[in-house]
N, CA, C and O of each residue as an XYZ file, in Angstrom:
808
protein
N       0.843     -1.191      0.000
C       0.000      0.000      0.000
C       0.884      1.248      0.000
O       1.872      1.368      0.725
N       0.460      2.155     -0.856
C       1.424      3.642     -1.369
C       0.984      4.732     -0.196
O      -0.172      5.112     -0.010
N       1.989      5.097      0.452
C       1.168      6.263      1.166
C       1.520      7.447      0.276
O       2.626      7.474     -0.263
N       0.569      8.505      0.077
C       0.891      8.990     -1.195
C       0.752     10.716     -0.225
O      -0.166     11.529     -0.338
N       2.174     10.841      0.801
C       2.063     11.920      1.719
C       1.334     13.892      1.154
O       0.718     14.818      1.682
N       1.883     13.594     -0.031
C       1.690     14.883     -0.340
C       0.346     15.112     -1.636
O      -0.107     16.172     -2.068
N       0.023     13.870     -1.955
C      -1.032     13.981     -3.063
C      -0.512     14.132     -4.751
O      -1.071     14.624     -5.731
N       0.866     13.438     -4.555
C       1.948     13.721     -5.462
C       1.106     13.230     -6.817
O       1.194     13.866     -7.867
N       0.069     11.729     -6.654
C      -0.558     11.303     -7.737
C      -0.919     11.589     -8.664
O      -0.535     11.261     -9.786
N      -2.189     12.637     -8.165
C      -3.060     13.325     -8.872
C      -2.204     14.497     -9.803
O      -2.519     14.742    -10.967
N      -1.204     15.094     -9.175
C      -0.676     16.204     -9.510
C       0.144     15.464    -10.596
O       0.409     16.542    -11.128
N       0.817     14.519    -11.440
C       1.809     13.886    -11.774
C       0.848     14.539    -13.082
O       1.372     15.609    -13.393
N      -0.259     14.293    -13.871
C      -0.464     14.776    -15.640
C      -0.599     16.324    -15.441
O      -0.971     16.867    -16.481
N      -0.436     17.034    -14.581
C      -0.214     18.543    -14.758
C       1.039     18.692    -14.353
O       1.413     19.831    -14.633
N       1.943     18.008    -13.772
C       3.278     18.517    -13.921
C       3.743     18.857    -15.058
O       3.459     18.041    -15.934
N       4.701     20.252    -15.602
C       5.503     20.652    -16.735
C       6.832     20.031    -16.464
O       7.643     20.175    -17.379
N       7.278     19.311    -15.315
C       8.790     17.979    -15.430
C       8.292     17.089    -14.105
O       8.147     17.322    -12.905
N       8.078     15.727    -15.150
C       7.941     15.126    -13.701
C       9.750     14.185    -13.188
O      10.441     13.731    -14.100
N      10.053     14.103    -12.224
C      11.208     13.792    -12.144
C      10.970     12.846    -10.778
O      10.012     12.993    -10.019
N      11.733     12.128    -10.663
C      11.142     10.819     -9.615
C      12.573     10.013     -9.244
O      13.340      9.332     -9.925
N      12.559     10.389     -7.947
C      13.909      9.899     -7.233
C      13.887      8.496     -5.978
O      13.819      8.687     -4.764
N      13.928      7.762     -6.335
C      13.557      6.237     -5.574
C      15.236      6.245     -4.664
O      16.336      6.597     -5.089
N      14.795      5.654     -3.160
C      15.506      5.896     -2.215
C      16.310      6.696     -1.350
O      17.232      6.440     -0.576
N      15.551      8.013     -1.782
C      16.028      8.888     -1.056
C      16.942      9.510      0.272
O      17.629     10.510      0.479
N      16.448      8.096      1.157
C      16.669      8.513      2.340
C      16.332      9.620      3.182
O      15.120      9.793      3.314
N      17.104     10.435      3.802
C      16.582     11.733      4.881
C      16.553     12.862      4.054
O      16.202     13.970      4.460
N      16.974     12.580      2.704
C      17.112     13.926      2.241
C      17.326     13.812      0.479
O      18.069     13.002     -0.075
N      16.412     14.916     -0.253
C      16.447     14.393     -1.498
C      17.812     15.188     -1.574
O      18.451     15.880     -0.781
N      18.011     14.673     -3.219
C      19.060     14.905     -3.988
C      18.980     16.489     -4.669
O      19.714     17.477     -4.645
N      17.365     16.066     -5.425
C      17.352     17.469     -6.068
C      15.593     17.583     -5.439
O      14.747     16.708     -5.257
N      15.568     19.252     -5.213
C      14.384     19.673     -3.895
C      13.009     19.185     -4.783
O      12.036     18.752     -4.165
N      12.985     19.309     -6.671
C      11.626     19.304     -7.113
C      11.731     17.861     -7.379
O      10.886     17.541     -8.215
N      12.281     17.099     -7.075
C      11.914     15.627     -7.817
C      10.799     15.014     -6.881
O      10.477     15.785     -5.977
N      10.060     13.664     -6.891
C       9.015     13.067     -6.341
C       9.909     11.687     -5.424
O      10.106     10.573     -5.907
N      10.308     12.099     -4.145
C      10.834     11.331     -3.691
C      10.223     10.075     -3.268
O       9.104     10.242     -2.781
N      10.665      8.762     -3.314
C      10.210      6.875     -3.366
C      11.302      6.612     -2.274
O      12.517      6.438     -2.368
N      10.412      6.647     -1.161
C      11.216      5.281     -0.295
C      10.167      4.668      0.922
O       9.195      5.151      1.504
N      10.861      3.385      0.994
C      10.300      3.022      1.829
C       9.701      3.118      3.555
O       8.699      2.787      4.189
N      11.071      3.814      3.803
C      10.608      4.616      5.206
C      10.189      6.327      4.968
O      10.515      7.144      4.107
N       9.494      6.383      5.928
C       8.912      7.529      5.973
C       9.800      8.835      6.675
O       9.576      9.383      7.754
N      10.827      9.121      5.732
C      11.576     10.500      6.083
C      10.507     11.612      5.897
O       9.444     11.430      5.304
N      10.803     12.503      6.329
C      10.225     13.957      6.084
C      10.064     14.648      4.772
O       9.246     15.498      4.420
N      11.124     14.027      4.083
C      11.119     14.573      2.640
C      10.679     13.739      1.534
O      10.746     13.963      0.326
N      10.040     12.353      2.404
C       9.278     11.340      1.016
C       8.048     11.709      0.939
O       7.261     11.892      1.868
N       7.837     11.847     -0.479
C       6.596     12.327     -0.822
C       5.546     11.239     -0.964
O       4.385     11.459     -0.619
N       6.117      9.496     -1.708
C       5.579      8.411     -1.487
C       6.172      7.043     -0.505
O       7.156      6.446     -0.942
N       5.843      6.799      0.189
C       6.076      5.645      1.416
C       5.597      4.319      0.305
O       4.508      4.355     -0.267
N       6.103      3.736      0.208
C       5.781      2.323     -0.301
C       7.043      1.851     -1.024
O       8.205      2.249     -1.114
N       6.300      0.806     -1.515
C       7.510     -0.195     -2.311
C       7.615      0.479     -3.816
O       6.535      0.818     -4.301
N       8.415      0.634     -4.350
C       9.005      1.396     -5.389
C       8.391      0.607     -7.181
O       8.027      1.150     -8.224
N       8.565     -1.098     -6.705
C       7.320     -1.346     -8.216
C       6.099     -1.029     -8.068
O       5.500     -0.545     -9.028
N       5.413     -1.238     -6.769
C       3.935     -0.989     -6.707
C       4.054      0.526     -7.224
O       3.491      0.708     -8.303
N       4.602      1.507     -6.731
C       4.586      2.920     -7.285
C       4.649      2.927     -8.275
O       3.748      3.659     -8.684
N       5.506      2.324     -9.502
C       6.336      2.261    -10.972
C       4.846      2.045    -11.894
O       4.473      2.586    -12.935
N       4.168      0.965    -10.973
C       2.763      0.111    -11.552
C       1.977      1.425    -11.702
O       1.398      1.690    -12.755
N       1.964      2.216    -10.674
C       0.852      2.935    -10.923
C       0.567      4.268    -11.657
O      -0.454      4.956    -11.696
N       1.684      4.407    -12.178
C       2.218      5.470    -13.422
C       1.634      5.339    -15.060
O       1.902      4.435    -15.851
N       1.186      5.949    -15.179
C       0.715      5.785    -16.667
C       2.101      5.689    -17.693
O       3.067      6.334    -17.285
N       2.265      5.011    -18.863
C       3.231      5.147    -20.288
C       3.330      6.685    -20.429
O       2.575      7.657    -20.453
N       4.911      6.349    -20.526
C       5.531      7.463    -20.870
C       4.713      9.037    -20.221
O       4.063      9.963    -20.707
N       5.176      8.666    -18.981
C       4.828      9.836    -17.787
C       5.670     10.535    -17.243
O       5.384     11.589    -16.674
N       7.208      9.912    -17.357
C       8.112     10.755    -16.649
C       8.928     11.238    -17.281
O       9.028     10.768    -18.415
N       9.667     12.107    -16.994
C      10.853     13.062    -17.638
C      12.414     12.563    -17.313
O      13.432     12.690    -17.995
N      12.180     11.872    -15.849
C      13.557     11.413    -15.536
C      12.931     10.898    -14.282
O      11.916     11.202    -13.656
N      14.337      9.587    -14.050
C      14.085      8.731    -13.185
C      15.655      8.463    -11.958
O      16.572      7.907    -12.561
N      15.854      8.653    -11.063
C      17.482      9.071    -10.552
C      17.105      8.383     -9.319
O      16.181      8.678     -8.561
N      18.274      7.049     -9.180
C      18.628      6.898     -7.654
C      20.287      7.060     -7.326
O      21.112      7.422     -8.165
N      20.609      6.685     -5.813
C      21.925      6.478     -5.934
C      21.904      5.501     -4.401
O      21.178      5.789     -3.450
N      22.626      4.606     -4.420
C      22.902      3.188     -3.945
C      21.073      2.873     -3.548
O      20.468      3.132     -2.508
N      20.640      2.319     -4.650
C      19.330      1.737     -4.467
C      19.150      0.549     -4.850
O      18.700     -0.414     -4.230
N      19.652      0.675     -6.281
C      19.286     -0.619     -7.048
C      20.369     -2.116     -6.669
O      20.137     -3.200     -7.206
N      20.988     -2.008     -6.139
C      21.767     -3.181     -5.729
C      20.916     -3.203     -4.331
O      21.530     -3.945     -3.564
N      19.902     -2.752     -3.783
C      18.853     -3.530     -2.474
C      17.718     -4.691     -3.501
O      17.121     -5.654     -3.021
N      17.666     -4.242     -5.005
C      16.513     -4.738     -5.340
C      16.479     -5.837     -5.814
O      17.426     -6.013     -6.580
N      15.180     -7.508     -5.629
C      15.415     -8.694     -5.901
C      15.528     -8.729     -7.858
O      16.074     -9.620     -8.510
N      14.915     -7.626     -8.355
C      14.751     -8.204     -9.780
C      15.265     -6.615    -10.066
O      14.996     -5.648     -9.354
N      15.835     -6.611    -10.933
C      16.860     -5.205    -11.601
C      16.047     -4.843    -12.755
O      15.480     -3.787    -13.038
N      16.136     -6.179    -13.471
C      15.609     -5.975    -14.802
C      14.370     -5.912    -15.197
O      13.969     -5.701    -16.341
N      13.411     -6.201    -13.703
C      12.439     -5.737    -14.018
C      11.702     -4.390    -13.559
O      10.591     -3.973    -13.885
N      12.563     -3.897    -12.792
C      12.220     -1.984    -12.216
C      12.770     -1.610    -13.512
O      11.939     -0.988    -14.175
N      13.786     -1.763    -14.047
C      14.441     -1.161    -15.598
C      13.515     -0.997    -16.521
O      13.272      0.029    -17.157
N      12.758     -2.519    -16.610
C      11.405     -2.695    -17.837
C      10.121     -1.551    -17.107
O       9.477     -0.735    -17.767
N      10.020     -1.743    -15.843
C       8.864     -0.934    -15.455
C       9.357      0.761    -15.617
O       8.570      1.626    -16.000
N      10.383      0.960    -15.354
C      11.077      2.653    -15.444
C      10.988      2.776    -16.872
O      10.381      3.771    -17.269
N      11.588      1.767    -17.984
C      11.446      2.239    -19.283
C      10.281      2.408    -19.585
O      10.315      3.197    -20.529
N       8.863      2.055    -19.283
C       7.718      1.781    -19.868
C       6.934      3.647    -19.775
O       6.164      4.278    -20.498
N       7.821      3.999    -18.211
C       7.215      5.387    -17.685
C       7.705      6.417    -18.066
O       7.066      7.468    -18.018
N       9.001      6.347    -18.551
C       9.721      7.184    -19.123
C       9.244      7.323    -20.700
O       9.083      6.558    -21.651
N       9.078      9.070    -20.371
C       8.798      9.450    -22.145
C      10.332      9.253    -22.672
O      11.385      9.192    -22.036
N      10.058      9.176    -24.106
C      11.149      9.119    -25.123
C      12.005     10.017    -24.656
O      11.801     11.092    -24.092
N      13.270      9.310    -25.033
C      14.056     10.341    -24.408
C      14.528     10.842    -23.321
O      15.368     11.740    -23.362
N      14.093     10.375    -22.254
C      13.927     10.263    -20.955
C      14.980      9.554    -20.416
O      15.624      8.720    -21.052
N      15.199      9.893    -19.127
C      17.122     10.171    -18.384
C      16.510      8.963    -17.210
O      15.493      9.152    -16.542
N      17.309      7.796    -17.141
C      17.308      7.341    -16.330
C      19.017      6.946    -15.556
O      19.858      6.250    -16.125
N      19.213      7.625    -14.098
C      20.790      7.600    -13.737
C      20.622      6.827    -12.742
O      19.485      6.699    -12.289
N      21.632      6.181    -12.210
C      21.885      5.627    -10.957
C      23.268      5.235    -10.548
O      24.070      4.627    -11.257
N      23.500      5.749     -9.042
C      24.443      5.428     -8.525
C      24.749      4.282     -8.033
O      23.899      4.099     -7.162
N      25.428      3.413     -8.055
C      25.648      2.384     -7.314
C      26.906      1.745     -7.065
O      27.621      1.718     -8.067
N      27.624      0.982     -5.562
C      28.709      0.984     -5.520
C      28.820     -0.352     -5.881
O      28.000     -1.262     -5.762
N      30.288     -0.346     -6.478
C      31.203     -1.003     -7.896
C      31.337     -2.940     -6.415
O      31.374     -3.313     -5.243
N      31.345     -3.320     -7.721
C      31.615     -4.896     -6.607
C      33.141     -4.719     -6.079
O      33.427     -5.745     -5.462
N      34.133     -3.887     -6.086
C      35.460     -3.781     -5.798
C      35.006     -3.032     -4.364
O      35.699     -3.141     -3.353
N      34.045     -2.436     -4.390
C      34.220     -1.738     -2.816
C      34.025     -2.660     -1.693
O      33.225     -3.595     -1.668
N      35.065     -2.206     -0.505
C      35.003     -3.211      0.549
C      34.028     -3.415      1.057
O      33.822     -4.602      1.313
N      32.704     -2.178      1.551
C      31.860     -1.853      2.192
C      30.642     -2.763      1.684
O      29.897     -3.388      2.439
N      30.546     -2.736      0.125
C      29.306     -3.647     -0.484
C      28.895     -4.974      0.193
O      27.697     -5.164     -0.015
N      29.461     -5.977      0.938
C      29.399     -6.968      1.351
C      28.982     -7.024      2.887
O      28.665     -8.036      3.513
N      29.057     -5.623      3.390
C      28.799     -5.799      4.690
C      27.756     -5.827      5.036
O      27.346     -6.225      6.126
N      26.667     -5.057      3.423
C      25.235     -4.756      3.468
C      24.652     -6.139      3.729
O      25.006     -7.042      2.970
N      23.661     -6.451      4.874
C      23.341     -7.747      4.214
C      21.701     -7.810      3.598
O      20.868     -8.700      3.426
N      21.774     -6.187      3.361
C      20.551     -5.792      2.332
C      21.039     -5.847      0.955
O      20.248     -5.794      0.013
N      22.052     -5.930      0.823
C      22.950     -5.657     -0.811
C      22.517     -7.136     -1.474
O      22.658     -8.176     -0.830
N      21.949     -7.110     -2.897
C      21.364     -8.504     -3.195
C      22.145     -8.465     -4.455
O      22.807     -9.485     -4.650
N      22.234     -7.518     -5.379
C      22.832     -7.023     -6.655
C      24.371     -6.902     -6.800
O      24.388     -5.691     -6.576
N      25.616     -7.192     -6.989
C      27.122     -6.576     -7.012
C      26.765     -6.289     -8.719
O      26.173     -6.972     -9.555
N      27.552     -4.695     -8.785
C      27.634     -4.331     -9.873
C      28.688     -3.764    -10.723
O      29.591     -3.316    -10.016
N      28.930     -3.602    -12.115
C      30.341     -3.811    -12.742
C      29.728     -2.846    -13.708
O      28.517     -2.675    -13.851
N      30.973     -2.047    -14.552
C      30.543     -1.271    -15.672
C      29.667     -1.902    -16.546
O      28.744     -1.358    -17.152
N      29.984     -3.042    -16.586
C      28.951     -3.999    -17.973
C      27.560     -4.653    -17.546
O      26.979     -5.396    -18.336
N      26.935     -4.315    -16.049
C      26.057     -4.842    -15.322
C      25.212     -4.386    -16.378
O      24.967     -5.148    -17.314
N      24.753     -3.273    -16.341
C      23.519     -2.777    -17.474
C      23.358     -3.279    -18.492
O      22.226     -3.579    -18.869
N      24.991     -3.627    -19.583
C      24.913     -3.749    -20.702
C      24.254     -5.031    -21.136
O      23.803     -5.307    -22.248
N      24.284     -5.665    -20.183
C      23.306     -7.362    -20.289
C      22.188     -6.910    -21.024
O      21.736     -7.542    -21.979
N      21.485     -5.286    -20.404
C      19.766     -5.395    -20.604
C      19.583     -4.532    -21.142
O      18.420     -4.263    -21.444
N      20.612     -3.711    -21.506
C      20.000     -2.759    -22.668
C      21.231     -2.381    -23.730
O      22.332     -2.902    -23.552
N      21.028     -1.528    -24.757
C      21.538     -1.464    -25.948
C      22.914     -0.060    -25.396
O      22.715      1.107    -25.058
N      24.558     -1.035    -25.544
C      25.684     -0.280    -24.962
C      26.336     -0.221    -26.472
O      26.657     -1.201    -27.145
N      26.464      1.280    -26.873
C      27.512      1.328    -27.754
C      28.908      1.767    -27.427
O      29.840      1.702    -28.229
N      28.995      2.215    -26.209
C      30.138      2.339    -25.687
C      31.473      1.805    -25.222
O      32.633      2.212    -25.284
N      30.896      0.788    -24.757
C      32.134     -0.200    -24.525
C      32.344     -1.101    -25.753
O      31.531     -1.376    -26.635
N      33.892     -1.581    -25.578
C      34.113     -2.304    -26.380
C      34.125     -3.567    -26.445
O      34.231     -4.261    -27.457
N      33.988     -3.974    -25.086
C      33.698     -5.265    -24.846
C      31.940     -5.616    -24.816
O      30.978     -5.083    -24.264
N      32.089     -6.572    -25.545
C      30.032     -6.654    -25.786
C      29.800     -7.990    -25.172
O      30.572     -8.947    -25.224
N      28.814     -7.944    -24.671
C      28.345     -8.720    -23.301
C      26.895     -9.951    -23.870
O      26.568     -9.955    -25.057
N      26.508    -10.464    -23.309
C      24.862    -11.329    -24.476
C      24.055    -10.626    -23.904
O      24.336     -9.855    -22.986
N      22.657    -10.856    -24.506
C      21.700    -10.803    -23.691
C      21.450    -11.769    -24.018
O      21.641    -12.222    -25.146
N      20.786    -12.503    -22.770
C      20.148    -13.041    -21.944
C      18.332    -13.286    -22.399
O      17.772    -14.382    -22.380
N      17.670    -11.950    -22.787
C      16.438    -12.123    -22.873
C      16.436    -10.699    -23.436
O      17.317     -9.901    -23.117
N      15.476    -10.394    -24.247
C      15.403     -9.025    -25.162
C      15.705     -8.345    -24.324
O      15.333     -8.595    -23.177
N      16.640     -7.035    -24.671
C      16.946     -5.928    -24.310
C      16.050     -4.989    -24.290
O      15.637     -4.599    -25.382
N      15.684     -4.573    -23.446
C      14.935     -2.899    -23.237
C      15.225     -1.477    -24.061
O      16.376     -1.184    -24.384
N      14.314     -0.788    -24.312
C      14.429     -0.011    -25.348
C      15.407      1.418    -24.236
O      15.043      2.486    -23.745
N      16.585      0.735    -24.257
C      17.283      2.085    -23.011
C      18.464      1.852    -23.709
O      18.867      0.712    -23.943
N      19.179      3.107    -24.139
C      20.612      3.139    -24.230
C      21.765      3.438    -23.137
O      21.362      4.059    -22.154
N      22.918      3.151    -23.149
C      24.207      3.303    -22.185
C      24.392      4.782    -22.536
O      24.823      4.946    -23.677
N      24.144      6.032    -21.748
C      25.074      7.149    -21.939
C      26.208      7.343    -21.557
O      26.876      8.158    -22.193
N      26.711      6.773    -20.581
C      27.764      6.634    -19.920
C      27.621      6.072    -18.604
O      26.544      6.091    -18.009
N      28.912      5.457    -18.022
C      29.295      4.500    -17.072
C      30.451      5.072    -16.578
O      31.499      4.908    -17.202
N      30.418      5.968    -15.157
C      31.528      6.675    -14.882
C      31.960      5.873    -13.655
O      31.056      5.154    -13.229
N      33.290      5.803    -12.872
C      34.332      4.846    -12.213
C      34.375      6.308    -11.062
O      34.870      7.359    -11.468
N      33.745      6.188     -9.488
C      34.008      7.237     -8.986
C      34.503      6.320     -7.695
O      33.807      5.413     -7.241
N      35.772      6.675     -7.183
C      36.670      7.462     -6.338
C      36.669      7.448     -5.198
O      35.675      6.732     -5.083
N      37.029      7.693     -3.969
C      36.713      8.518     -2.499
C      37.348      7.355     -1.462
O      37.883      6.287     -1.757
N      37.117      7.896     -0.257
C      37.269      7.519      0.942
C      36.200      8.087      2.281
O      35.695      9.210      2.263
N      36.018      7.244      3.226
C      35.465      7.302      3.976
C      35.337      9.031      4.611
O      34.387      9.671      5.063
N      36.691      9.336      4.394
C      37.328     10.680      5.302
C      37.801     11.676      4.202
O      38.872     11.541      3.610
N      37.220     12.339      4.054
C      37.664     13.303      2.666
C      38.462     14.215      3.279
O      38.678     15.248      2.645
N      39.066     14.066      4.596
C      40.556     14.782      5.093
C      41.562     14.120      4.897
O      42.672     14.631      5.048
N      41.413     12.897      4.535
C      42.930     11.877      4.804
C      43.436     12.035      2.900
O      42.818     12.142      1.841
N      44.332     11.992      3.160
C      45.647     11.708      2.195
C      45.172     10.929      0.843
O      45.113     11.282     -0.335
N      44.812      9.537      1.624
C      44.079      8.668      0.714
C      42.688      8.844      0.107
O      42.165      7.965     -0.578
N      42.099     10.039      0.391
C      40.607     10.551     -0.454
C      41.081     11.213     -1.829
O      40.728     10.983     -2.985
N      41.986     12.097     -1.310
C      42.916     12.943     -2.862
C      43.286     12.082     -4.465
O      43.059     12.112     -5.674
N      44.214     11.146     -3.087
C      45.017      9.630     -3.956
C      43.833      9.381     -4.687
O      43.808     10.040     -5.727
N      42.585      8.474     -4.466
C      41.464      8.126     -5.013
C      41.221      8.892     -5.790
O      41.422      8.457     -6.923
N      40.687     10.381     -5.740
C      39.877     11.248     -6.538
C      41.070     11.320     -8.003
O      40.551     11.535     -9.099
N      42.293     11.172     -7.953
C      43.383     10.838     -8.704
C      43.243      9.701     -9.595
O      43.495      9.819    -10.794
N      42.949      8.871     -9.206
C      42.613      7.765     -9.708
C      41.185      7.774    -10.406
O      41.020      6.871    -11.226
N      40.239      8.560    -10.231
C      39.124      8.548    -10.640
C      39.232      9.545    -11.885
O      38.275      9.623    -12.656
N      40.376     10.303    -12.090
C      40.447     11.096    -13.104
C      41.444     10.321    -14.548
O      41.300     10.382    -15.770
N      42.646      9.485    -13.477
C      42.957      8.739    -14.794
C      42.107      7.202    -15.314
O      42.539      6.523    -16.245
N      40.748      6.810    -14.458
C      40.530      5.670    -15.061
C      39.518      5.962    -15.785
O      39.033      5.136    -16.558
N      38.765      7.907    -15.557
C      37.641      7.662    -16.275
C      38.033      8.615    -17.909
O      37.268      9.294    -18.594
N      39.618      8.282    -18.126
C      39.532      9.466    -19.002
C      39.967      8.943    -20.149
O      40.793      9.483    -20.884
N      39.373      7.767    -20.363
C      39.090      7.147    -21.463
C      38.018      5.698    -21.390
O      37.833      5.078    -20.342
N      37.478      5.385    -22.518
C      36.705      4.306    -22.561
C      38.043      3.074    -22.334
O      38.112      2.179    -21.492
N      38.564      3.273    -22.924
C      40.214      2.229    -22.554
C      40.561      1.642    -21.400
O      40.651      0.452    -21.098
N      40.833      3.117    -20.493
C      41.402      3.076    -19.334
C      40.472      2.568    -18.482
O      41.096      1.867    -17.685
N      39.034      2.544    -18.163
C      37.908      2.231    -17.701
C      38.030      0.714    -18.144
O      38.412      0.011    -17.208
N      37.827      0.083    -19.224
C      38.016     -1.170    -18.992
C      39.237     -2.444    -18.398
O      39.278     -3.630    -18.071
N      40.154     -1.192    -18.545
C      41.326     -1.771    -18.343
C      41.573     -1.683    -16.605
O      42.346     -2.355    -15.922
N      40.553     -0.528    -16.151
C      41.224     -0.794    -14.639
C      39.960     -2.285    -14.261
O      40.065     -3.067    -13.316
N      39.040     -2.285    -15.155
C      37.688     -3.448    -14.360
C      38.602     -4.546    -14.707
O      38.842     -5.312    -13.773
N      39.205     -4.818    -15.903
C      39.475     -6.113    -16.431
C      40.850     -6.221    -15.305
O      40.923     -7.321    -14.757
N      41.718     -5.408    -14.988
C      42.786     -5.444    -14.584
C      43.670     -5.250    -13.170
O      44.711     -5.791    -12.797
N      42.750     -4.177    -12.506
C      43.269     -3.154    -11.611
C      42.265     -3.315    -10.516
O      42.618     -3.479     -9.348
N      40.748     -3.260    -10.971
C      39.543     -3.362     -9.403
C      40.298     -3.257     -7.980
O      40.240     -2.406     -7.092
N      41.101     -4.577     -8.124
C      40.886     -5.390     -6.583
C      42.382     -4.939     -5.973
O      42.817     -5.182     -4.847
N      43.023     -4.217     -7.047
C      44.567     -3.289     -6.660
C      43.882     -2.446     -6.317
O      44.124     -2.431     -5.110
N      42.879     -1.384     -6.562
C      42.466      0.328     -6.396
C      40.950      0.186     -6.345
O      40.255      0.601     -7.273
N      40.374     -0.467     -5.140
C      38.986     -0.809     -5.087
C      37.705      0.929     -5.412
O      37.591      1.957     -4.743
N      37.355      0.703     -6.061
C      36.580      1.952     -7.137
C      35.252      1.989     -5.639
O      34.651      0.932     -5.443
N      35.037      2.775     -5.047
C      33.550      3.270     -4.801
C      31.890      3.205     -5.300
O      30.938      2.892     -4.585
N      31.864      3.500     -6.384
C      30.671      3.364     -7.157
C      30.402      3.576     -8.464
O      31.362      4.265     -8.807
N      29.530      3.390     -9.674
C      29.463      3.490    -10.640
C      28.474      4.192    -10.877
O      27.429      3.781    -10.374
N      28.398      5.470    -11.695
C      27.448      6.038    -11.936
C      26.855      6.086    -13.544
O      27.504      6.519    -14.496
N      25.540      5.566    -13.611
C      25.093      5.028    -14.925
C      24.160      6.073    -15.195
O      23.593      6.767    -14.351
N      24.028      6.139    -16.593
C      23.420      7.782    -16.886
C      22.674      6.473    -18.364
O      23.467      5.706    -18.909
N      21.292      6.469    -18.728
C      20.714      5.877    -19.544
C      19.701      6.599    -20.249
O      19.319      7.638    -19.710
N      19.153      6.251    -21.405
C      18.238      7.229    -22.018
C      17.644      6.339    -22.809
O      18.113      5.524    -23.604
N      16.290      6.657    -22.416
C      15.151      5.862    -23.467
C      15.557      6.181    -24.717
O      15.891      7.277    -25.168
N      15.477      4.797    -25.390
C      15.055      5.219    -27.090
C      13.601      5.782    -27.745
O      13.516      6.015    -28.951
């Protein structure tokens, strides 16, 4: 059951951008988007489970769709992807953050169900970017790869070793090359933080 705090529903075919941010936590990302989570922070606009919400969206309703460490909690990936593509108008921005299977921290979740890799997406939808090409599995979704960025950091963005990282995040993402070459090669030498996936309906 959707608790629908602010009456966000009704208002969704007179919005001029609808924008829709799943897992928010205590605090959105960006102030106009339609925040999705399951606990009831102050700043969620819907309380419920995030497909039942997806379900109740009309075709091609949204403008953009943005989480960040969400989708590695969820049992089926590919099917919030199929339900997000269905809501998303043409053209339409779907991003997400999520941390890289090299980070130490991913394993401690024992909510974490998903580990994810630059080529995780490319299973389910159409990647012209990389050069390494991956199968599918079962038809691909009408979503393209905009990019797959390799980000960086440390716990303590005072220590020595946050800089080092952010260093590293500038030479692995500054080529399509170097990006495969640190996944295929380097990960588990210079464990990467998270991957940020930027997608766009066809």
């Amino acid at each position: 059951m959707l608790l629908d705090k602010s009456g966000v529903l009704e208002k969704i075919p007179t919005m001029e951008k609808v924008v829709v941010e799943f897992g928010c936590g205590p605090s959105k990302a960006r102030p106009e988007s339609i925040a999705v989570d399951c606990l009831d922070y102050p700043c969620v606009d819907i309380v419920g489970d995030a497909m039942e919400f997806l379900r109740s969206l009309p075709d091609s309703s949204v403008d953009e769709i943005t989480s960040s460490h969400f989708l590695e909690h969820l049992p089926d990936v590919r099917t919030f992807l199929s339900e997000s593509c269905r809501v998303l108008k043409s053209g339409g921005l779907f991003s997400a953050a999520v941390p890289h299977f090299s980070n130490p921290y991913y394993y401690s979740d024992l909510t974490h169900k998903v580990p994810f890799g630059m080529y995780t997406l490319s299973y389910l939808i159409d990647d012209k970017i990389f050069k390494r090409r991956v199968p599918a599995y079962s038809e691909r979704l009408s979503m393209e790869l905009v990019s797959a960025d390799l980000i960086f950091g440390s716990y303590s963005k005072r220590k020595v070793r946050h800089w080092l990282k952010k260093a590293f995040q500038l030479i692995f993402n500054s080529s399509i090359f170097m990006k495969e070459l640190y996944e295929e090669s380097l990960c588990f030498i210079f464990p990467c933080y998270e991957v940020r996936f930027l997608l766009r309906k066809s």
